[in-house]
N, C-alpha and C positions, 0 to 999 in steps of 0.2 A: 107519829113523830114528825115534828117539820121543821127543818134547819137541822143543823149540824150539831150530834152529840157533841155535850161535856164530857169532859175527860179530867185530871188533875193536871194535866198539859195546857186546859183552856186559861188564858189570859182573861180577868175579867177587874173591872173597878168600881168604885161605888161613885158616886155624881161630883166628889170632891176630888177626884182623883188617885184616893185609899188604894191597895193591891188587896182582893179577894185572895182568900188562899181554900183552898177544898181539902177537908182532912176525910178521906173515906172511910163507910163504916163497911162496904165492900171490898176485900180485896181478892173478889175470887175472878170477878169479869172484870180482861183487859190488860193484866199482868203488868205493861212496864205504862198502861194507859191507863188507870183504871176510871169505868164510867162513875159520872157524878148523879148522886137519885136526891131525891128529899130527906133521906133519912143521914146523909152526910151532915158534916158539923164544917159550918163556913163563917170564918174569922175575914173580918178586916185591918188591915194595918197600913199606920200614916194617912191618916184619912187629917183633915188640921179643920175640919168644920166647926164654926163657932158662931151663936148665937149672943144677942147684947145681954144675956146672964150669966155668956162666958161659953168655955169648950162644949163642942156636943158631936164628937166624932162618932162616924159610922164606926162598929164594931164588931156587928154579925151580918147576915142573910137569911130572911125568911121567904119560904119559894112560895108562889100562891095559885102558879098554873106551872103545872107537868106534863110532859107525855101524858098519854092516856091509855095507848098500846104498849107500852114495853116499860117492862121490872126488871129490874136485876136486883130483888128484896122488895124493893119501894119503889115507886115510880121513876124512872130516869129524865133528864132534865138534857134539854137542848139549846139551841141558837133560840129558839122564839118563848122558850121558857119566860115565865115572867118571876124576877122577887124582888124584895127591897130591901134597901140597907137600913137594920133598925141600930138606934144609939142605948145605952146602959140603960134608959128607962123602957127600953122595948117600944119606941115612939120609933115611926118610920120616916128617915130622912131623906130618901126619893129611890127611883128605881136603879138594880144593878148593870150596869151598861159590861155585853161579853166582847172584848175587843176581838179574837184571836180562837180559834176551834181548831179543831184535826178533822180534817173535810168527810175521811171514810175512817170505818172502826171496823174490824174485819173479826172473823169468828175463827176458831181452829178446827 
């Protein structure tokens, strides 16, 4: 892992300015943090991208490089993680920029 886990705390946006939101399919690691892996479901919203055949907002996140050391189900996903914001035809609109992380994630 290199950089700073996701969490559902992490702040992140898509290249237009849209808010990433993480819906976890984990909620057992991390209690009031929970870590974000691959197998979460990540929506975009207010994203106002628009092409000359008209709107083409960022709407989801597909990750394409994960951790490689550490699951929590599915791979967990960091600061140097890579994915892209894809629009409703699954076409990728450019990459997800992580503004904002929680520096340490601690274990009980």
């Amino acid at each position: 892992m290199s950089g700073d886990t996701l969490t559902v705390n992490t702040t992140m946006q898509c290249p237009h300015g849209g808010q990433v939101r993480a819906t976890p399919a984990n909620t057992r690691a991390g209690s009031d943090a929970y870590l974000l892996t691959t197998g979460d479901t990540f929506t975009v919203a207010g994203c106002a991208f628009s092409t000359t055949a008209g709107p083409s907002p960022c709407l989801s996140v597909t990750w394409l490089v994960s951790d490689l050391r550490v699951s929590a189900g599915s791979p967990t996903l960091s600061a140097s993680s890579s994915g892209l914001c894809m629009n409703a035809l699954n076409v990728p609109q450019g990459p997800v920029s992580v503004v904002a992380t929680q520096s340490r994630v601690s274990t009980r």
